[in-house]
N, C-alpha and C positions, 0 to 999 in steps of 0.2 A: 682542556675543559670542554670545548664546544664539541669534540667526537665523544664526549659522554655524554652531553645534553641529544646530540642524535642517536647516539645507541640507544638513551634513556627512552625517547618519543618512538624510536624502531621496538623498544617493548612495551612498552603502553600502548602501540594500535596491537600487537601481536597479542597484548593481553585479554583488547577489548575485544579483538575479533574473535578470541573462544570462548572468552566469556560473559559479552555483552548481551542484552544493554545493562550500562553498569551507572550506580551513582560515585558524583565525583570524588566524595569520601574512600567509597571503595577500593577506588585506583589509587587514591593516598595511601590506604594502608595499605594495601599489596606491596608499594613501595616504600615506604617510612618515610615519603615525604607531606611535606605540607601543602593544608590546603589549598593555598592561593597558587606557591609554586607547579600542583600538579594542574589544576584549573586552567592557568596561564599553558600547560603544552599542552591539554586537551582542546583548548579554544585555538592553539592554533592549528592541530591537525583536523578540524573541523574548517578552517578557513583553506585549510589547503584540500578540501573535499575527500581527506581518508579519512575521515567518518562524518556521522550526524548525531545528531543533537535536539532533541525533542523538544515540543514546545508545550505539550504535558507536563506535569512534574510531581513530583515526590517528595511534598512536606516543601515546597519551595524549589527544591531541585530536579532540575531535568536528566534525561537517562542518556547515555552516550551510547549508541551501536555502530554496527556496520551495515552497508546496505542487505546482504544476507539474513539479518537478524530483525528483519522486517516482521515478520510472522510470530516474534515473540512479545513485541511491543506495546501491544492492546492488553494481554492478557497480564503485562505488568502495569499496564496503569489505569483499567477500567475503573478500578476500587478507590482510586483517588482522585478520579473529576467529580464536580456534581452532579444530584440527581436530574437534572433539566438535560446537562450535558450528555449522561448518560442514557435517558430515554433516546434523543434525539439520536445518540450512533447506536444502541439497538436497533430503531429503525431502519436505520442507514444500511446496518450488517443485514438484517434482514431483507430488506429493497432491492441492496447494491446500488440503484442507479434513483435520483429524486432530483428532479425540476424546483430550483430555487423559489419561484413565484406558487408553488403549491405546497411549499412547505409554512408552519406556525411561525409567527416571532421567532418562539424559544429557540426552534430549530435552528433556524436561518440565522442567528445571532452564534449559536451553539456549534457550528458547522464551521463558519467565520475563526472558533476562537479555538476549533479543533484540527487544527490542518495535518498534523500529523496522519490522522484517518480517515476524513471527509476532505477530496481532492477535488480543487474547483476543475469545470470544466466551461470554456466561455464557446461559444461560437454567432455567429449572426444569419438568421434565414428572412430571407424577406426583409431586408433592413430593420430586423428586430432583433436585440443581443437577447440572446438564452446563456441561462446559468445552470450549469447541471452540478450534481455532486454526486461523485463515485466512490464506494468504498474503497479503500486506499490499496488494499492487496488482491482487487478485481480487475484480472488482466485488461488492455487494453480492447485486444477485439471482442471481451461480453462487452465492455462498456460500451461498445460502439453500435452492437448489434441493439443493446437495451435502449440508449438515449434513439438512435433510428427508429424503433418501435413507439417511442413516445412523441419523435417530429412525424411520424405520418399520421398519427391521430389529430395530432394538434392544425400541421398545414397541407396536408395531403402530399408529402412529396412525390413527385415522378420517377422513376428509375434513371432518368439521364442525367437528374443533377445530384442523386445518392452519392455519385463516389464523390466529386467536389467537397460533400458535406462531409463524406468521412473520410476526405483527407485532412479535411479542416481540423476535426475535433484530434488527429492521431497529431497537429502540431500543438493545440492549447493542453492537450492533454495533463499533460506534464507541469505547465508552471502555476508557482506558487504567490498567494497575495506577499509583497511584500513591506517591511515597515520603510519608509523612509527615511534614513541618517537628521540628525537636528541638524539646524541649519547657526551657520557659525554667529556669533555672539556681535558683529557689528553691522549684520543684517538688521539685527534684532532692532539692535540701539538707533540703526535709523531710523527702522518703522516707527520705534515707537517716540521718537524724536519729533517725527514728521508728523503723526497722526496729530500729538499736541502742538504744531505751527498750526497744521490746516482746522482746527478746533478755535486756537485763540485767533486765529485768521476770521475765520467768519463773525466770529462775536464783533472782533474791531471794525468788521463790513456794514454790520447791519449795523452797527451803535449810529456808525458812519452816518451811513445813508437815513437814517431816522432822523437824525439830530439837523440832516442839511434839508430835508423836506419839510421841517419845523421851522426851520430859519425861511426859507423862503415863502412860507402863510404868514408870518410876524413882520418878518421884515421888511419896512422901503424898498426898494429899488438901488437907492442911492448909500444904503448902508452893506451891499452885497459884498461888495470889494472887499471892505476891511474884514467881514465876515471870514471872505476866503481866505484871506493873509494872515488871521487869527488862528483858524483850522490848522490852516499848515502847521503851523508853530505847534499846535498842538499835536495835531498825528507825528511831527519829528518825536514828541515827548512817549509819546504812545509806542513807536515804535521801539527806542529805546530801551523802553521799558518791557517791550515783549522779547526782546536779542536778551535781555538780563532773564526774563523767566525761561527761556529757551535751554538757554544757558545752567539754569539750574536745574531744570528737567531732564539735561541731557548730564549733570553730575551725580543725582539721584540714581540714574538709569546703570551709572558708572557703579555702582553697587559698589561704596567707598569699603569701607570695614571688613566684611565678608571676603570679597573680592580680591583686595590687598593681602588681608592673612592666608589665604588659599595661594596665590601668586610668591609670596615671599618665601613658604615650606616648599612652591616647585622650587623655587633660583637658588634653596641654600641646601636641598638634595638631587640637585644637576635635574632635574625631570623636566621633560619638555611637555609643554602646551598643544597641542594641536589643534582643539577647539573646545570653544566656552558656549557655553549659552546658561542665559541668567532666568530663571523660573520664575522667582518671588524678590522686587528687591532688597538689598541686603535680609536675604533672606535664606533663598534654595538658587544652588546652581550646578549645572551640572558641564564634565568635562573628559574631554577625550584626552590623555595624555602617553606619552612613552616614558617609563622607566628603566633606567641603563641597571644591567645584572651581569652576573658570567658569563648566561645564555646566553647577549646579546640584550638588543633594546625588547623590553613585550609591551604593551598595549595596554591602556586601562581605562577601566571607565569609573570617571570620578563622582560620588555624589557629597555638595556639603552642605549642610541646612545648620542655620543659626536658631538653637533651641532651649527651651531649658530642661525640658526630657525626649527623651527618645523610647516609642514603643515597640512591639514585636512587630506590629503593620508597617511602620516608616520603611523598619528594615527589610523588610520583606518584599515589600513593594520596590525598594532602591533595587532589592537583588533582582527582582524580575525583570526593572529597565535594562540591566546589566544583561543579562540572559538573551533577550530579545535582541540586545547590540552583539550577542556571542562573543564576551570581553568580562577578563573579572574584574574585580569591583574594590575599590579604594573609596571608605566610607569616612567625611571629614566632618568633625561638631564638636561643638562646646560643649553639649549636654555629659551632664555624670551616667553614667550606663549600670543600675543597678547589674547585683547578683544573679539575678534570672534575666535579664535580656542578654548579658553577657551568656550565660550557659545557653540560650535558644540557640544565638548567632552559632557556637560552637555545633552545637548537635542538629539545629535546622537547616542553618544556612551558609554551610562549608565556602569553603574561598574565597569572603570577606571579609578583610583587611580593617577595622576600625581602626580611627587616627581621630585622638582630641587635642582639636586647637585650644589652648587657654588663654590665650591675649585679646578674647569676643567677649562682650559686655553682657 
């Protein structure tokens, strides 16, 4: 079975590379497989860099090419950014080369969320970081020769430190903003464990020190002592009492219900955990997991939100985070999924796996 699963990915890059960029639907029916199943091998020959994967998309989904198939890119998905997004790479196409601090908002927000075709470019002159953005299939020496043209007006460079600068720009040239992985689920629960100690911390400081600088304008001298021996007794009460709310801020944070019914469906379908992070309590969480197949273990990225409906946006937006982690998507909830959100997921948002827990209140 596994030399079919690599014959199978040996024709899906061969398919993509003559006939990309492709949506992930498409490579399912070429093959007659399903969508999550073909999703899961195109996410991993994306992670093994024979191919890429747009961060544009088509009705929700991104296009799959090869690095050759650069050139076809734009002209399949110009018609499906927005109009803000699309001024701002006209521009771009037109420029080629535009200095971040001279560009609009829209742009600069637009550029950001367009990386597929606005290529950042960083470098530092004079102890001041510059941000340039290159059209994305503008070889490297116009780019260099253009942002060059733009730093001698800006700081006057000299000839003897030109090539330093464009050696600089021929190393940033290339890299991209990246997202950063969530950060695992008992980070979380410290932070926010600890933010509520250092919060009922200060309140019991100040109550503190208010109530003993009253005692000391009221009170003798000679009644100071028992004063203190009273306090104590009391702050032991106080503290007590704060280890008990601690304690139930950190079971709250444990996101009992949600959490458990998600945990119970991994342990009684073998699926491993890798990591949690809790959004909303018992509410939204979301999770990295591996599920054991014939292929081998694949990768998935879990969303599960305790609700009583689900719209076309939750899921769409779950698909996106999914996209962005370049992992398909295993979508978990209580809610009933009418007839038409059930039909969008199928025709909008291919290699999503809906799964309804029914033991959530």
């Amino acid at each position: 079975m596994s030399n079919r699963i690599v014959q199978l990915k040996e024709d899906i890059l061969s398919y993509v590379s003559r006939k990309g960029p492709l949506l992930p639907s498409a490579v399912a029916k070429e093959f007659k497989g399903t969508n999550l199943f073909i999703s899961a091998l195109l996410s991993e020959l994306v992670t093994n860099k024979k191919i890429k994967l747009s961060k544009a998309k088509i009705g929700g989904s991104p296009l799959y090419y090869c690095s050759h198939q650069n050139d076809r890119l734009y002209s399949l998905l110009k018609d499906h950014v927005g109009k803000k997004q699309k001024e701002a790479l006209d521009l771009l196409f037109e420029k080629k080369v535009l200095r971040d601090r001279d560009c609009l908002p829209f742009e600069r927000v637009a550029f950001r969320e367009m990386l597929d075709f606005a290529r950042p470019v960083r470098l530092i002159i004079n102890e001041t970081e510059e941000l340039f953005w290159r059209w994305y299939m503008l070889p490297d020496t116009d780019a260099k020769d253009l942002i060059e043209v733009i730093l001698e007006g800006l700081y006057g460079l000299k000839e003897e430190n030109k090539e330093e600068i464009i050696s600089e720009i021929k190393v940033v040239a290339e890299k991209e903003i990246e997202i950063p992985e969530p950060p695992k689920v008992e980070k979380v629960v410290e932070e926010k464990v600890e933010e509520k100690v250092e919060e009922k911390v200060e309140e019991k400081v100040e109550e503190k020190v208010e109530k003993k600088v009253e005692a000391v304008k009221e009170e003798p001298e000679k009644k100071k002592k028992k004063k203190v021996v009273k306090k104590r007794k009391v702050e032991v009460e106080k503290q007590k009492k704060l280890k008990k709310e601690v304690e139930e801020v950190d079971e709250i944070v444990r996101d009992k219900d949600l959490l458990l019914s998600l945990t119970k469906y991994m342990e009684e379908n073998s699926i491993e955990i890798i990591r949690t992070l809790i959004i909303k309590n018992n509410r939204e969480i979301n999770m990295i997991v591996k599920v054991p197949s014939q292929a081998g273990d694949l990768k998935y990225f879990v969303k599960a939100r305790k609700r009583k409906r689900l719209n076309e946006g939750d899921l769409l937006l779950a698909f996106t985070e999914s996209q962005t982690l370049k992992l398909p998507i295993l979508y978990f909830s209580n809610a009933e999924l009418s007839k038409k959100t059930q039909d969008y997921i199928k025709k909008n948002i291919p290699g999503m796996n809906f799964i309804k827990l029914n033991n959530l209140e």
